[in-house]
N, CA and C of each residue as an Amber inpcrd file, in Angstrom:
protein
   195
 137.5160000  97.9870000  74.8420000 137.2980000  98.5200000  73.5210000
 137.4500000 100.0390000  73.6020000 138.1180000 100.3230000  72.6200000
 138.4380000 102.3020000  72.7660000 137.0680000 102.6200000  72.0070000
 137.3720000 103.8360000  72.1400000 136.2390000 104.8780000  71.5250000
 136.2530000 104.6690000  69.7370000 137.2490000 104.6320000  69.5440000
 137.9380000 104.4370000  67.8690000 137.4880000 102.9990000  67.7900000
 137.7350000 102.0750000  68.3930000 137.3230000 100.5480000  68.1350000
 135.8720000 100.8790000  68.0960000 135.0320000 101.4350000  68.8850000
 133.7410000 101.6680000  69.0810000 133.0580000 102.1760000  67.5700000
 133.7060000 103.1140000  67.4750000 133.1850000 104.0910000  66.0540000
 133.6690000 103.2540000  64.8490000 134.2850000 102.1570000  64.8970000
 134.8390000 101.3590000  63.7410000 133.6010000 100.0260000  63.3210000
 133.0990000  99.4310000  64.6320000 132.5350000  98.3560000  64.6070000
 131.2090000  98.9380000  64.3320000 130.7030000  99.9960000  64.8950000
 129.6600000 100.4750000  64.8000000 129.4400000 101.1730000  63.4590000
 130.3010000 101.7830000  62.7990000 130.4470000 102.0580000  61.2060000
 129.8970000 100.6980000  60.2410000 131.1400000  99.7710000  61.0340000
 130.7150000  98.2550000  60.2020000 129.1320000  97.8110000  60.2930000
 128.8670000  97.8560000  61.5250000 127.1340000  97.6770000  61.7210000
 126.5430000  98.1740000  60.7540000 126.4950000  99.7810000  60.8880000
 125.8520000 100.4060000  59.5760000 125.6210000  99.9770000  58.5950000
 127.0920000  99.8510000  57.9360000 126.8780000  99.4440000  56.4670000
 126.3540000  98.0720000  56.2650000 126.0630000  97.0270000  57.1950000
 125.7410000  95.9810000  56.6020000 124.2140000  95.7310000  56.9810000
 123.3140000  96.8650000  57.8150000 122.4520000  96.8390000  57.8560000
 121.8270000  97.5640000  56.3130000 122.5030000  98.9370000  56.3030000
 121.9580000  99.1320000  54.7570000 121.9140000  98.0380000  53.4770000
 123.1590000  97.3710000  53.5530000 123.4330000  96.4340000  52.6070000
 122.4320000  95.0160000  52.6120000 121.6280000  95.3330000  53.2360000
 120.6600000  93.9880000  53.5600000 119.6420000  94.3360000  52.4030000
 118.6220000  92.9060000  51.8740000 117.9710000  93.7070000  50.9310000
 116.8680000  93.8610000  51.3810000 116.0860000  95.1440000  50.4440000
 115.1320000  95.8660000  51.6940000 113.8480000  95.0620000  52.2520000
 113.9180000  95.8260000  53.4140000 112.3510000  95.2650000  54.8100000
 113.1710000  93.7070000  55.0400000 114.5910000  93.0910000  54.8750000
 115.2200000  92.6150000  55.6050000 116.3440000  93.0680000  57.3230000
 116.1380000  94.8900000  57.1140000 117.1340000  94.6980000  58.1200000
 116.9340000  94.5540000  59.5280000 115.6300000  94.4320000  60.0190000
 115.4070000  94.1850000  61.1970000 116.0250000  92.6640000  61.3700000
 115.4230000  91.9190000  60.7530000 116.0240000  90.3910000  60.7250000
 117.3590000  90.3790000  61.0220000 118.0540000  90.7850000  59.9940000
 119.4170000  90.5400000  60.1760000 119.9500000  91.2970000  61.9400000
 119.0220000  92.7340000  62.1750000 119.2860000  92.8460000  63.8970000
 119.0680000  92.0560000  64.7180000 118.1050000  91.2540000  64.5690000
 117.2620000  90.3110000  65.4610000 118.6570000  89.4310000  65.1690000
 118.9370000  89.0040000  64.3780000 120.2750000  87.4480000  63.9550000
 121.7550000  88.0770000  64.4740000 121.6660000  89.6010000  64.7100000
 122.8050000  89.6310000  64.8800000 122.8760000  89.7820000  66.4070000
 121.6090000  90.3150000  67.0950000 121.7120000  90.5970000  68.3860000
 121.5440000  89.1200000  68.9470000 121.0060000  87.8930000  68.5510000
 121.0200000  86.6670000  69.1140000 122.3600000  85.9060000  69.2590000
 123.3200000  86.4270000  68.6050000 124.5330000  86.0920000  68.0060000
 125.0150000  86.8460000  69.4830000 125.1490000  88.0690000  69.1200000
 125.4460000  88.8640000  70.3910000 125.4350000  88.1440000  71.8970000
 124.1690000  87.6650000  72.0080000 124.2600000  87.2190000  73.3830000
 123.9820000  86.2960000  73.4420000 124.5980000  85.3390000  72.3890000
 125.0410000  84.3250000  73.1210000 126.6470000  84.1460000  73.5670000
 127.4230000  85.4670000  72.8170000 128.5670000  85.3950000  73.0770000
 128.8560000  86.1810000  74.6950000 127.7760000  86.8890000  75.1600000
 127.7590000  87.9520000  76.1950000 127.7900000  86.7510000  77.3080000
 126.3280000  85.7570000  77.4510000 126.0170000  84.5620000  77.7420000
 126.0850000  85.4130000  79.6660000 125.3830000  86.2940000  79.4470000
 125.0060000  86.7840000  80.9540000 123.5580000  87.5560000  81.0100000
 122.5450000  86.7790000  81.5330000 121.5800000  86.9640000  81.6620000
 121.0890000  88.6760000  82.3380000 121.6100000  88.9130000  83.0220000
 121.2690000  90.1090000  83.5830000 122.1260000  90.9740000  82.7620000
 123.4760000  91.2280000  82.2930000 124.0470000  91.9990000  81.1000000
 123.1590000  91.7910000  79.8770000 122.6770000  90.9750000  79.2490000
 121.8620000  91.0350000  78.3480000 120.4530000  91.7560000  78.7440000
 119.5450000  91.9970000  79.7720000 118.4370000  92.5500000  80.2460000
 118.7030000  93.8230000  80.0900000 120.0240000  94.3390000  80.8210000
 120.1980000  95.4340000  80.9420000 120.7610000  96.3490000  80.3440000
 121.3140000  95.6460000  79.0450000 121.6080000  96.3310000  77.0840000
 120.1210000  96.5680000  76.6870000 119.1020000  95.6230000  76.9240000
 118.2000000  95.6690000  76.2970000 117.6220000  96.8190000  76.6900000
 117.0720000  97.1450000  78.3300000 116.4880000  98.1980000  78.5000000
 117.4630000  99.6600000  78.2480000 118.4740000  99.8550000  77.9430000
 119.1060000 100.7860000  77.8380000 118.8210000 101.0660000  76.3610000
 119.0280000  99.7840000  75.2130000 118.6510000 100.2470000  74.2370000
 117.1650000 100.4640000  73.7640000 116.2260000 100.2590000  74.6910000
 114.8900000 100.5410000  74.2640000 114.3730000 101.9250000  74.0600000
 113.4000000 102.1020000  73.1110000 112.8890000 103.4200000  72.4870000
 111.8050000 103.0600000  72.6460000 111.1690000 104.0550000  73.6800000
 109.6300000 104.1390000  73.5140000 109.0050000 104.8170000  73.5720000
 107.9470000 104.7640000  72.8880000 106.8230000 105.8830000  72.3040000
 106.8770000 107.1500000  73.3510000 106.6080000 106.9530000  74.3940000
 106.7140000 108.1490000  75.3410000 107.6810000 108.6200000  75.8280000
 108.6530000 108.0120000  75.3840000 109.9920000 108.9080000  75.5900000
 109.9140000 110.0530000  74.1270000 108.8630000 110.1540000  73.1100000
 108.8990000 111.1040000  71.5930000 107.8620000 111.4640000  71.9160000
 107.4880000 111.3890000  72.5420000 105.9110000 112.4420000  72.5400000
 106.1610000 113.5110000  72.9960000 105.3680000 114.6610000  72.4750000
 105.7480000 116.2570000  72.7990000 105.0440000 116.4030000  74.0650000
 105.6960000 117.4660000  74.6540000 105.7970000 117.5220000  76.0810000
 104.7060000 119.1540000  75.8930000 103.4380000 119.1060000  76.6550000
 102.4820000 119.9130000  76.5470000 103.2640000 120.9370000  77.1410000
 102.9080000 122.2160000  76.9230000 103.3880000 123.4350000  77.9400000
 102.5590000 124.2160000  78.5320000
């Protein structure tokens, strides 16, 4: 996948998460990422999207000085 294929599909993502109706679009992530891997259908590639895409609280917390 190029960089341009990248920024195309990921555009498409966008808009159809906005287009969901509202306090639906997690759902539709959850339906689309299950979709996702089952097409990936590799247990350790799927673990390791997941922790890459994870956000957590202490990665935003302000850093004392």
């Amino acid at each position: 996948m190029t960089e341009q294929d990248l920024d195309r599909v990921y555009a498409q993502l966008q808009e159809a998460v906005t287009e969901q109706i509202p306090g639906q679009s997690s759902l539709f992530l959850a339906r689309f990422a299950l979709l996702a891997m089952q097409q990936i259908d590799d247990v350790n590639t799927i673990s390791g999207l997941i922790k890459a895409a994870s956000l957590r609280k202490e990665d935003f917390q302000p850093r004392s000085a």
